[in-house]
N, C-alpha and C positions, 0 to 999 in steps of 0.2 A: 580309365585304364582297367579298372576292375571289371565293368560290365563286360569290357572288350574280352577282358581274361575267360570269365564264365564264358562269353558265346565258343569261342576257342575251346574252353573244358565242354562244353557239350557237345561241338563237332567232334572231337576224338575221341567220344566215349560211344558216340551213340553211331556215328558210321563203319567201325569196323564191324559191328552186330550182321554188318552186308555185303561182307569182305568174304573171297574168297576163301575158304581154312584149305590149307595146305593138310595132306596127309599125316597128322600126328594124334599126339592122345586129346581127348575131349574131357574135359574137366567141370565138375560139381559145382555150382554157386556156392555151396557150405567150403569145398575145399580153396576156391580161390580169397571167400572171407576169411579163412584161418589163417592162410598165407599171408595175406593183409595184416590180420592181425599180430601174426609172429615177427614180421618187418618194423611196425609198429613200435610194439615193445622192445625191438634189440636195438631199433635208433635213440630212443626215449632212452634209455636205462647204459647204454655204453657209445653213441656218438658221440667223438670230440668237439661235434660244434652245428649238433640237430636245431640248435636256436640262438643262431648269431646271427641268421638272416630270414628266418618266418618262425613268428610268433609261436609258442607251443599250441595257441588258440587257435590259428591260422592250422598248424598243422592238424589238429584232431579235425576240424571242419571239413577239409580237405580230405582226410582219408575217409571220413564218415560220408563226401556227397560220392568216393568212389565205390563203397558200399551199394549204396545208395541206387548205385545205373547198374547193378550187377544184373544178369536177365537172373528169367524164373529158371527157366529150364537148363540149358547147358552152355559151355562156354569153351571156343576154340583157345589152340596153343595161344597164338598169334591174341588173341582176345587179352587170354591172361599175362602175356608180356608190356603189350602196354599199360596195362593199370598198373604192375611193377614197375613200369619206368616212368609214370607219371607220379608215382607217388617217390623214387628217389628223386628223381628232378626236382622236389618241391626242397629237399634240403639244401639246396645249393652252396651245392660242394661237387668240386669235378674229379674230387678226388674218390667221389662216392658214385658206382655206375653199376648199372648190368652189366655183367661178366656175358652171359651165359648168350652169345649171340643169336638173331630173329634169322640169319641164313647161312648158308657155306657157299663154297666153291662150284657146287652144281644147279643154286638158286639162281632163277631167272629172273635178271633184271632191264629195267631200263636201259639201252645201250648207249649212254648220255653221261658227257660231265657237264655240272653246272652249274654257276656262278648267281648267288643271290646276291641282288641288288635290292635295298630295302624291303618291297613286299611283289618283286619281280624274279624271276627266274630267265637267264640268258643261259643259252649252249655254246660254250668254250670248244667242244670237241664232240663227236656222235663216232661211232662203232657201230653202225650199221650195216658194212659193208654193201652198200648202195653205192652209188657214184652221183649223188647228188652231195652236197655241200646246205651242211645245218649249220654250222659257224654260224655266230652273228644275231641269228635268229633270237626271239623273246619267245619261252616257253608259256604259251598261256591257256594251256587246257591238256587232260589226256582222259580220252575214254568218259568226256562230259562232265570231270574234277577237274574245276579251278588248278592251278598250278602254285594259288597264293595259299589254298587250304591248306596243301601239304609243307610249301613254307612255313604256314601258321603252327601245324602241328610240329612240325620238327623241333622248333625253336622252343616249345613246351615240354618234350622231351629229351632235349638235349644235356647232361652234366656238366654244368660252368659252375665256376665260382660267385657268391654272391650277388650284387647287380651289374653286374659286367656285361654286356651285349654282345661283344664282337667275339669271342667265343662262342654262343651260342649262332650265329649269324655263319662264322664259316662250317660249323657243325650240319646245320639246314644245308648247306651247300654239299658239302661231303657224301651228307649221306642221304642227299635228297633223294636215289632210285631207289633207296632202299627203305627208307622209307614210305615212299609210295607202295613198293610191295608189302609193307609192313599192315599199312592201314586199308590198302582195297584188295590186294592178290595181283597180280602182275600174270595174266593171260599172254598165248602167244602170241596174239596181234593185238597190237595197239593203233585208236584212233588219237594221232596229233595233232593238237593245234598251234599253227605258228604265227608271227607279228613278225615279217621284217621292218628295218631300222624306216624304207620309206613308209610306211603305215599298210602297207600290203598283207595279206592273210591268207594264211592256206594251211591246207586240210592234209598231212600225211600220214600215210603207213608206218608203223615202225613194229619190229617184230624182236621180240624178247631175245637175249642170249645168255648162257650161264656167266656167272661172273671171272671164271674160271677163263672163258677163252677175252673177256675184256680185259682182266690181268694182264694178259700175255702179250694182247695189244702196249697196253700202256707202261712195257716195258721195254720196248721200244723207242728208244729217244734218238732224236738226233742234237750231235753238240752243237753246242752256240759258238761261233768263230770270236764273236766278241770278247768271251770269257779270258780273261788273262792266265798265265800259269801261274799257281802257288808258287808261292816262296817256299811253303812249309805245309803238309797235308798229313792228318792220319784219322782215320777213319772217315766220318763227317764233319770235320774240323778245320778248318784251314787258312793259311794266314796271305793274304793277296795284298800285293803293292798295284795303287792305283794309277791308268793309263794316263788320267788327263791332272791330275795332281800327286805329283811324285811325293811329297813329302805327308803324302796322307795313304795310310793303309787301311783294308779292312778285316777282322778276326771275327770269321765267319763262325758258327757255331750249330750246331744242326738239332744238339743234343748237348749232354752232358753226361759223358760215359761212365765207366770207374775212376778208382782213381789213379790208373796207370797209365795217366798222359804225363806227368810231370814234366817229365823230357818235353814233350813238345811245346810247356808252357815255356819252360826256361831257356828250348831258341828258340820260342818268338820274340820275346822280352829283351832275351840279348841282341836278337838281329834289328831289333825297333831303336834298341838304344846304341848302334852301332852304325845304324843306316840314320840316325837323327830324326827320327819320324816326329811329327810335329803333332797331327793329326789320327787319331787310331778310333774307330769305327765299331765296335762292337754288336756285330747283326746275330740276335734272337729270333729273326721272324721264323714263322715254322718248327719255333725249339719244343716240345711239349714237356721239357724239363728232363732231371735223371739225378745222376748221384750228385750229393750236395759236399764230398770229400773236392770233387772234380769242379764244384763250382769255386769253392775255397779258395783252390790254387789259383785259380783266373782272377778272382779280387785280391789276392796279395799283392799280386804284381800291379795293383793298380791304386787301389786304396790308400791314405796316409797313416790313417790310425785305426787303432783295434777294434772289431767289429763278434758283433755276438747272434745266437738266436740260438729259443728255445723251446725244449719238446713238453707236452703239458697232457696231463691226464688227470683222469679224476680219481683220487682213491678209493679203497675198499668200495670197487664194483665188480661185481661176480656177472659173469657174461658167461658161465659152463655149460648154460642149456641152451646155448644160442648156438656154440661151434661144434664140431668134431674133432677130433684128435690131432688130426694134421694142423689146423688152428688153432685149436688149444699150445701146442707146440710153441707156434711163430709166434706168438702172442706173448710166450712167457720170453723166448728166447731173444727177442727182438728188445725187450725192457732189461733183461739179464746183460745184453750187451751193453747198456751207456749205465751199467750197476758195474761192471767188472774193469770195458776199456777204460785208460784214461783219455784225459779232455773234457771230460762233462760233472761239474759242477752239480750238487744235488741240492735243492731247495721245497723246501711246502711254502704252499699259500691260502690258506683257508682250507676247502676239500682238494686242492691241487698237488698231486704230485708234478717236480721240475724236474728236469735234465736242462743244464744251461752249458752251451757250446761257445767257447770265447776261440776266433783266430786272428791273429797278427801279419800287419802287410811284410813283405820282402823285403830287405835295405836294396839285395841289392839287383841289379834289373831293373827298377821301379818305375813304371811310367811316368813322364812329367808334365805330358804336351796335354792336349784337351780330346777329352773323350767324348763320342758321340754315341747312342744307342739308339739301335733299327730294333722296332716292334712293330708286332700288329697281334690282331685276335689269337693268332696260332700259339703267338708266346706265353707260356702255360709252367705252371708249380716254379722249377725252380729259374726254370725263363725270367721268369715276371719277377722272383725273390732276383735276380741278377740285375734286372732292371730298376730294380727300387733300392737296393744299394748301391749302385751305381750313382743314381739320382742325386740320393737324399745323402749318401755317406762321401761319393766322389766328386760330386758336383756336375756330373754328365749330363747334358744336353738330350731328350729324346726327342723322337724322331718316329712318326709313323703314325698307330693307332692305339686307342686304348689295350690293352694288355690283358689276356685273357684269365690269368688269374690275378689275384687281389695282389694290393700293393702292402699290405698290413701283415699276413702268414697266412696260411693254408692247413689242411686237412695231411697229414702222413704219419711216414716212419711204423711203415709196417703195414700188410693188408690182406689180412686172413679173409675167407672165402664165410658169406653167410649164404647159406643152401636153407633155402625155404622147402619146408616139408612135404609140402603136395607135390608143388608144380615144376619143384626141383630146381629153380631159376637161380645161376649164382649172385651174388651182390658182392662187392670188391666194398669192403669195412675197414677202413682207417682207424689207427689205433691211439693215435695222438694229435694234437693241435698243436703245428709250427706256428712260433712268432716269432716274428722280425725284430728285432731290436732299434726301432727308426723313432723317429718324432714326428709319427702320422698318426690321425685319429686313425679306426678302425669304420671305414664307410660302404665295406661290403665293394669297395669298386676296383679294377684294376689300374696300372700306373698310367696316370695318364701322360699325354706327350705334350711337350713342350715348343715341339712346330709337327701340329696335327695334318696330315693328308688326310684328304676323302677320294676313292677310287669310286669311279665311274664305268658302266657296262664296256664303255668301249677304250679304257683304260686296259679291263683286264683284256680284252678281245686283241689288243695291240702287247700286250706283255709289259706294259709302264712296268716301272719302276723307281711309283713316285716319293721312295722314301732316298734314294740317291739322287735323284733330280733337287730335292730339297736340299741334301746335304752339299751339293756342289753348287745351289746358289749359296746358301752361307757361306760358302769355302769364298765366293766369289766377291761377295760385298764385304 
């Protein structure tokens, strides 16, 4: 695995040197080192959690071989983005990313959605406005690059949490055209190569569009007749009784907004324990987390007994030459809050400063029947914290994939902007280390599932949906 790691760090270091650059500023090898270096030191000296998952050893090695491939003479934007993002990726933390995006609205991309299958790429959907039909297709080549390279490389530069996969897996997916513009340039035509499903191959055209008019595409849906009507809906939230077993619902979840759902918690709760629901479903997939007041209220009503988690920083660390004002701000004001509100418990632990958050389930509404939770990779921060006290504290059944962030705490509460010197690249800095209050080692992994599905190219190509296909043969046995 490691050897495999190096050949992967050398294809992304040394193929964009031959990559298109985009019209922007061209930068100094001395000023992308310092940049380096300033990153360096502000993760060392004030990350919540720079080495909970690669060795402080591991990390100097690592920023030293990206020194190391720096050219002699000059270095495009695009150059000096990836070695910033290869070297936050190494902390793995998702909470920890480039800000500072590699395109906009007018950048031309691949006109392709696509589905990574281990170390393949399939076309779910194309935007080419052709009238031929890419569906189906296996992407395996463009412009004489592998299609696995850029998988390879995405997956390196993706922000996940510790050793969690499936996060980084639908990340490759996501932002696989953009990625490929990222690492070669994305010219106006492109040479494709294809593998239909019978073994047949062929050679097409495809020719670049801003991603501006592919938005506009892909906002375009047509509804699914299938879909049942909410019981209960507001915003991306929503509470559905199921077609083929009535006595089992689902509380669909998209997100986790403020905390100005209460209302909607407390009729669905009531209508669950009014309508005798037996069965209640809690789907995360797709959630990438949000306010953790709003997860609160959805485990009262579920939970039996008191449940905790808490924010952990290190003391007396001066971070002043790192931010700017505006950061400096968030930073004091973000800690000044669980110093002033109530609800949070203050404790030390050696060099650790605590904020400890204790809340209590609902008497009344409370769920009784047996819970099930829909994950997969998408399920992210406080997804995954939903998922793993569900688990470990309710006894909830999952269902799906492993969980994109950790099943132990994560990286938050608060996230001041680090602006590198030179190259001006934002970095999004986490201010604290969430933990979970569970009786799980800390393995660096997300939660994993308790009836695992594995999706197949032609799973997604058909739209499965094989986390309720599982759920309603359990329903059924």
């Amino acid at each position: 695995m490691k050897n495999l790691l190096a050949v992967l760090l050398a294809v992304a270091l040394c193929l964009p040197l031959a990559a298109g650059a985009q019209k922007r500023r061209v930068f100094t090898p001395e000023e992308v080192r310092a940049d380096l270096d300033f990153l360096q030191a502000a993760l060392y000296r004030g990350h919540p959690g720079v080495f909970k998952y690669t060795s402080r050893d591991s990390m100097d090695a690592f920023f030293q071989k990206l020194r190391d491939r720096l050219p002699a003479d000059s270095m495009s934007w695009e150059q000096a983005q990836l070695m910033v993002r290869l070297a936050v990726a190494q902390v793995r933390d998702g909470h920890t990313s480039v800000e500072t995006p590699f395109y906009d609205e007018d950048t031309e991309v691949l006109p392709l959605t696509v589905q990574v299958v281990g170390d393949q790429a399939f076309i779910l959907r194309d935007y080419a406005g052709d009238t031929l039909s890419w569906k189906g297709a296996e992407l395996r080549g463009i412009n004489g690059i592998p299609a696995r390279t850029v998988t390879a490389v995405g997956r390196l530069i993706a922000f996940g949490d510790g050793y969690s996969d499936p996060f980084r897996d639908v990340s490759a997916s996501v932002f696989f055209a953009r990625n490929y513009g990222l690492l070669f340039g994305t010219p106006k035509a492109n040479r494709v190569e294809l593998v239909w499903p019978d073994g047949r191959t062929e050679q097409r055209r495809l020719a670049s569009r801003p991603r501006k008019e592919i938005l506009a595409l892909q906002s375009v849906r047509s509804g699914n007749p299938n879909t049942p009507k909410p019981v209960f809906r507001k915003g991306d939230m929503a509470l559905y009784r199921d077609t083929l077993y009535p006595d089992l619902a689902i509380l669909q979840l998209g997100s986790f907004p403020g905390r100005h759902y209460r209302r909607f918690y407390k009729k669905t709760f009531r209508w669950l324990e009014k309508e005798q629901i037996k069965h209640l479903a809690v789907d995360v997939r797709y959630n990438t987390g949000g306010n953790l007041g709003n997860l609160e209220m959805m485990l009262g009503y579920i939970l039996d007994e008191p449940a905790a988690y808490q924010y952990e920083r290190r003391r007396n660390v001066r971070m002043g030459r790192f931010f700017n004002c505006k950061a400096k701000a968030m930073k004091g004001l973000v800690w000044l809050k669980m110093d002033v509100f109530p609800g949070y418990r203050h404790h030390r632990k050696g060099d650790l400063k605590i904020r400890k958050r204790r809340f209590k389930p609902y008497r009344k509404h409370n769920f009784d029947g047996a819970v099930y939770v829909l994950a997969n990779g998408w399920s992210f921060s406080s997804a995954s914290m939903a998922a793993s006290y569900l688990k470990y504290k309710g006894g909830a059944a999952v269902i799906g994939v492993e969980t994109g962030g950790c099943e132990t705490g994560n990286c938050g509460g608060g996230y001041p902007q680090l602006v590198l010197p030179n190259t001006r690249i934002k970095v999004r800095f986490p201010l604290n280390y969430v933990r979970y209050e569970i009786d799980r080692p800390q393995r660096g992994r997300g939660v994993l599932p308790d009836w695992p599905v594995e999706y197949r190219a032609e799973d997604y190509l058909q739209r499965q949906d094989l986390e309720m296909l599982r759920l309603y043969k359990l329903l059924g046995e």
